[in-house]
N, C-alpha and C positions, 0 to 999 in steps of 0.2 A: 506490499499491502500490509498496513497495519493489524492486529489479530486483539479480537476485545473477544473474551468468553463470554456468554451471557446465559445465563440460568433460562431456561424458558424450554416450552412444550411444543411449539411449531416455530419451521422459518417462516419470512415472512418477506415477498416481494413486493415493491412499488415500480410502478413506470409512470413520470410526470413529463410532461412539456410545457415552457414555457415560452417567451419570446422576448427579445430585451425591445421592443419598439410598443410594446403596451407594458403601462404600470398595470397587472394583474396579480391573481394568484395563480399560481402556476395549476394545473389542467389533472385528475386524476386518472389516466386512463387506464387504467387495470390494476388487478392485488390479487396476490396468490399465495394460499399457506401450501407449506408441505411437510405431513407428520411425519417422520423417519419411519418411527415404529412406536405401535402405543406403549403407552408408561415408560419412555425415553424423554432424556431432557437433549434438544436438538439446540446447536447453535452457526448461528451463517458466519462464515469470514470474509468471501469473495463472489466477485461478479465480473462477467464479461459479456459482452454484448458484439454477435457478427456485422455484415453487413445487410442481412434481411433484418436485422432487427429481432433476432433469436435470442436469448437470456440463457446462460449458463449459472448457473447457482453451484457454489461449492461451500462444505461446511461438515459436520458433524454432530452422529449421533451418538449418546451415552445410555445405556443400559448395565447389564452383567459383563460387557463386550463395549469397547466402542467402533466405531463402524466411521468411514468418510463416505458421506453422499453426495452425490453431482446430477443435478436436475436440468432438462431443459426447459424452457418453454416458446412458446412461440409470438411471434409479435403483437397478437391478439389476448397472449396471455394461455395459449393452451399449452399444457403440460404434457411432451412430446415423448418423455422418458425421463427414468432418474436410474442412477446405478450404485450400489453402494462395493465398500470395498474396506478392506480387514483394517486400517491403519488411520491415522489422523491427517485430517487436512490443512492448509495453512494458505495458500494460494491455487490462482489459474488462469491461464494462458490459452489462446486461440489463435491459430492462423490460419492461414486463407486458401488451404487444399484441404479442408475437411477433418482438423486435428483438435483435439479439447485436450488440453494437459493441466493436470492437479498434480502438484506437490505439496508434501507433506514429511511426515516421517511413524516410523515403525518400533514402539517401547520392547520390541523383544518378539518373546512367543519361535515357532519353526520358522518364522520370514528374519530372523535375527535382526538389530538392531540398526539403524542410519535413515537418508533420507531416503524417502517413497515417492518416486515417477511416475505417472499413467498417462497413457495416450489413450481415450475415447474418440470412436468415430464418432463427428457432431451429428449426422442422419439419423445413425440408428442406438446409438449410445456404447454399441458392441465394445470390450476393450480389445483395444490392436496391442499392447505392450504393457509393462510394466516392468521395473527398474528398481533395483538394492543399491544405494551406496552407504556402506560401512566404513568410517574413517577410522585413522589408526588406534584408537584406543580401543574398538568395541565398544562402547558406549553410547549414551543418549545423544546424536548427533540429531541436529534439527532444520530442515529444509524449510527458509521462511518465504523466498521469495522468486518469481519465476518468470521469463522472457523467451520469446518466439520470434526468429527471424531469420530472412535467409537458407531457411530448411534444418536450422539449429534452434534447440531447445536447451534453452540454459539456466541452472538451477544454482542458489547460493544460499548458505545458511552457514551455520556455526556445526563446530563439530570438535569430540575433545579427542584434546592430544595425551598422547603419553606420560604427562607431565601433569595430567588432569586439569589445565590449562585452557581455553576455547579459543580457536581459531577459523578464520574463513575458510571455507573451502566451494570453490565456482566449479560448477561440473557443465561439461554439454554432448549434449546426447543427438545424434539425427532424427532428424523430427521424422522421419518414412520410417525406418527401425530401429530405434532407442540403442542400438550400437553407442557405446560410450567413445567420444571424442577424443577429450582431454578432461585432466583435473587439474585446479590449481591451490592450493593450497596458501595462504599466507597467515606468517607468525609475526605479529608488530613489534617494536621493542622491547624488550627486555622479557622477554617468553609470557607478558602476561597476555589477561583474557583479549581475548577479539570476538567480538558480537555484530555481525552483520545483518541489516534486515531490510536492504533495496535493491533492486537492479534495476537499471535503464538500458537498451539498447539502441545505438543509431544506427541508419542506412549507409553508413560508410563504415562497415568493418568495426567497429569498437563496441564492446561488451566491457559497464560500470556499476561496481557495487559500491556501495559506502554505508558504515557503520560506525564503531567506535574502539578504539585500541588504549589499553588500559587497565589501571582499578577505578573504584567508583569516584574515587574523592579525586585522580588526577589519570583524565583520559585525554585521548584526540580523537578528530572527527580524523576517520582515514579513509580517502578515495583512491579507487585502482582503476584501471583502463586495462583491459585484457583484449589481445586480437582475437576477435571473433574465430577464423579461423584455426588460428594453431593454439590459441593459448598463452602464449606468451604476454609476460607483462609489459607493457610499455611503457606505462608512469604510475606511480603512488605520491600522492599530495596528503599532506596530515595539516592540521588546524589546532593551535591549540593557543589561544586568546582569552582570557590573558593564562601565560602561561601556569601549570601545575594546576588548577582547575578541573572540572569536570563538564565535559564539550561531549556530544552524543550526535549523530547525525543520524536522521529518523526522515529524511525525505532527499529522494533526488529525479530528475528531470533530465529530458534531452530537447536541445533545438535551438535554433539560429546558431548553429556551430560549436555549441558550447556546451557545458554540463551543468547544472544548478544543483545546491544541495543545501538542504537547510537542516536544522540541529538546535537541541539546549546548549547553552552557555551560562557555564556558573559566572557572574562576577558580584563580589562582596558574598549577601546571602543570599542573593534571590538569581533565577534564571533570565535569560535574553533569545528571542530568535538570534539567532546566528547564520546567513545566508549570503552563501559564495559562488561565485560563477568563475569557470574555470574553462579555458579554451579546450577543445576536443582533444583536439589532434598530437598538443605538446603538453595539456596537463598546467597550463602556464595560468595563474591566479590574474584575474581581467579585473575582480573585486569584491569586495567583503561588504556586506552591509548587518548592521547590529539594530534590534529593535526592542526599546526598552518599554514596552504595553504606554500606558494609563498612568502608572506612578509608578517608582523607585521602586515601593516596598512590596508591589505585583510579582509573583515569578511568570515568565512568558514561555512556553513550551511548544513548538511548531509540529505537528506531526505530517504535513505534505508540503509541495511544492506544485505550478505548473506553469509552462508556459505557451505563451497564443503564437500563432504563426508570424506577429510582428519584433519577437524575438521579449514581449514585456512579463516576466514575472512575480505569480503570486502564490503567497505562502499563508496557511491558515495552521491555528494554533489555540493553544487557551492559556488565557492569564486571569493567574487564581490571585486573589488576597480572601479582604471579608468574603468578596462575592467574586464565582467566576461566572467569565464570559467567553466567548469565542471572538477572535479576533482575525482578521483580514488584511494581508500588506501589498500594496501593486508596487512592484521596481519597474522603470525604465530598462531597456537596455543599458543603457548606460552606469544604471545603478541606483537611478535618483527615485527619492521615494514617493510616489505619486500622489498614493492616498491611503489610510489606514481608516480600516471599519471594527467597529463596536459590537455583539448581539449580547443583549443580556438575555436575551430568551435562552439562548445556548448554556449550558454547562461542560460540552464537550464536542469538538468538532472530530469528524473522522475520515472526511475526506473533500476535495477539492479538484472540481474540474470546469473547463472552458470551453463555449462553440466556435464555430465561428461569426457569429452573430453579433459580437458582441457581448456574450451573454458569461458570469462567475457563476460560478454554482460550489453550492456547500451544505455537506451532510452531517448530522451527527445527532448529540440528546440531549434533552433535558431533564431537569427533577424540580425545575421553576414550580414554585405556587402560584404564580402568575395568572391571575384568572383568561391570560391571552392563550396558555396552554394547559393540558391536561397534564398529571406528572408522567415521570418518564416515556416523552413522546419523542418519536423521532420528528426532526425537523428537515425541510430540502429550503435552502435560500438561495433568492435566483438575482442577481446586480446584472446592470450592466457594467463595464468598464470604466464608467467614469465615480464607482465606488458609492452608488446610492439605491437603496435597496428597491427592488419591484414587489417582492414575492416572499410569505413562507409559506408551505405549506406542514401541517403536521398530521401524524398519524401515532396512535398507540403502542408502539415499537421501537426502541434503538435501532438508528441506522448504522450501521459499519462498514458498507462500504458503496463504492460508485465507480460507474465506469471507468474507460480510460480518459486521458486529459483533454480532448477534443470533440467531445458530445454534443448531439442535438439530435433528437431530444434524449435524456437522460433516464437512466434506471438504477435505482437506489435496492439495496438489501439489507435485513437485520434481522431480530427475533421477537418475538411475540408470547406472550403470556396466553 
């Protein structure tokens, strides 16, 4: 999950539905601020959604202190509990016996320094557990990104090395009691930096991160496959087009057997999506596809990926020149590229997901003078599959984040002035 700080006094939920079989605007059915704590600036990072249709809100507050909040509410919109806790948040994860997990990480203080675990019971908010990982330098280690499965809870972020260096390190903990599994650690070529901020998991044992390995002017996208179970590596696949460049992968996916991950690509001076599909099981590249916006002199920047139960993926992004906009790519299985969409109402997308309905859905903001929107509003836009829009809806907030990839209906989160 992507992490955008935003300056602001309350978070701020929405819960919309739409439906891909009427052109409308999508439905507001509830909103709910939650002030941390007065004269605190709070800001949301993440959202998860059970299957009663319960909302988990995760995010942070800032005062003399800052503090990670994790609210519930319920599907009517009531606010069921909220729990706070000594460290910063970054992500969170739900599975289906009654567990809420936020990860984050700890700048020091007595809980000394690395990433920060918590397990909430979702009923009553009670914490059942909490978790230190300190990597080997001591240092600002950062827990960005976090997955539930199988009775395993699995945490990835960057972390320094000895060498002051940044490297991945994949942790997983028993989701019943935060008992540490395994860790996995990986250093890319040539000891430089590694910055990881995705994980995917699938129903057949495989646990995927993907990031970037590198300096800034000449990185690769680098994907790993770890066995759920023991840890062990299985495959690492790196991307790096054209070569010596600067390649960043900032979104990845699971389903129809495969792994999707998409990424900037420097070529000449400006950025490209970058998005590859890669078979699960051997890591074996099926295909690369390059998306070069609007014009040449556009940079194109993807920050997610998803895909629908038919195996078709989409990647949303923004491509900036004079003017930016948010943009939309559908691939075929196969690879082929369906349809690309336009929003100039957007200046920044933050996330992307699909029902099964039919239905694209895409989060994020604007700062348009556009008399179509008010400035910095968050936006929710609802397509069908055939890449032609139904719906925006807006509200006075940055959105930042959205459920998982297969919503109906959808709940969006951000922050609020």
């Amino acid at each position: 999950m992507k992490i955008f700080l935003l300056p602001s006094a309350l978070l701020f939920l929405l819960y919309l539905v739409s439906t891909a079989a009427i052109a409308q605007q999508p439905t507001l059915e509830w909103a709910q601020r939650y002030n941390a704590r007065s004269s605190t600036n709070d800001n949301v990072v993440a959202v998860a959604v059970d299957a009663e249709g319960n909302s988990y809100v995760t995010g942070n507050s800032f005062s003399t202190s800052q503090q990670m909040v994790t609210v519930k509410y319920s599907s009517s919109g009531e606010q069921l509990w909220a729990m706070h806790f000594r460290d910063h948040s970054n992500a969170i994860a739900l599975d289906n016996a009654g567990g809420v997990y936020v990860t984050g990480n700890s700048a020091g203080g007595e809980r000394g320094r690395g990433y920060t675990t918590i397990r909430y019971d979702a009923a009553t908010g009670e914490e059942k557990w909490s978790r230190l990982y300190n990597g080997p330098a001591n240092d600002y280690d950062l827990a960005l990104a976090i997955g539930v499965e199988g009775g395993g809870v699995y945490v990835t972020g960057s972390v320094v090395s000895p060498g002051y260096s940044q490297d991945y390190a994949t942790i997983r903990y028993d989701a019943a009691t935060g008992e540490e599994s395994w860790v996995q650690p990986y250093n890319g070529p040539a000891n430089s930096n590694n910055v990881v901020p995705e994980i995917a998991i699938d129903n057949a044992g495989g646990v995927y991160v993907t990031g970037a390995s590198g300096e800034k002017s000449s990185s690769d996208f680098v994907t790993i496959r770890y066995a759920a179970a023991t840890g062990e590596e299985a495959w690492v696949r790196l991307y790096d087009e054209p070569a010596s460049s600067e390649n960043r992968a900032y979104g990845i996916a699971v389903g129809n057997g495969s792994i999707y991950v998409t990424g900037s690509s420097i070529s000449g001076t400006t950025s490209d999506f970058a998005t590859i599909r890669y078979e699960a099981a051997t890591g074996e590249q099926i295909w690369v596809r390059r998306f070069d916006g609007t014009s040449a002199s556009m940079s194109d920047t993807p920050v997610a990926v998803v895909v629908d139960a038919a195996g078709n993926s989409y990647v949303t992004g923004t491509s900036q020149g004079t003017l930016s906009k948010v943009t939309i790519v559908k691939y075929s299985p196969s690879g082929e590229q369906l349809w690309a969409v336009h929003f100039k109402d957007f200046t920044a997308a933050t996330a992307i997901a699909v029902d099964n309905a039919g239905g694209v859905y895409v989060t994020g903001a604007s700062s348009s003078s556009s008399s179509f929107l008010e400035s910095d509003n968050a936006l929710f836009a609802m397509m069908p599959q055939q890449g032609k829009r139904h719906g925006l809806s807006s509200t006075t907030a940055p959105a930042t984040a959205m459920t998982s990839q297969q919503v109906s209906p959808s709940t969006m989160t951000g922050a609020s002035m």
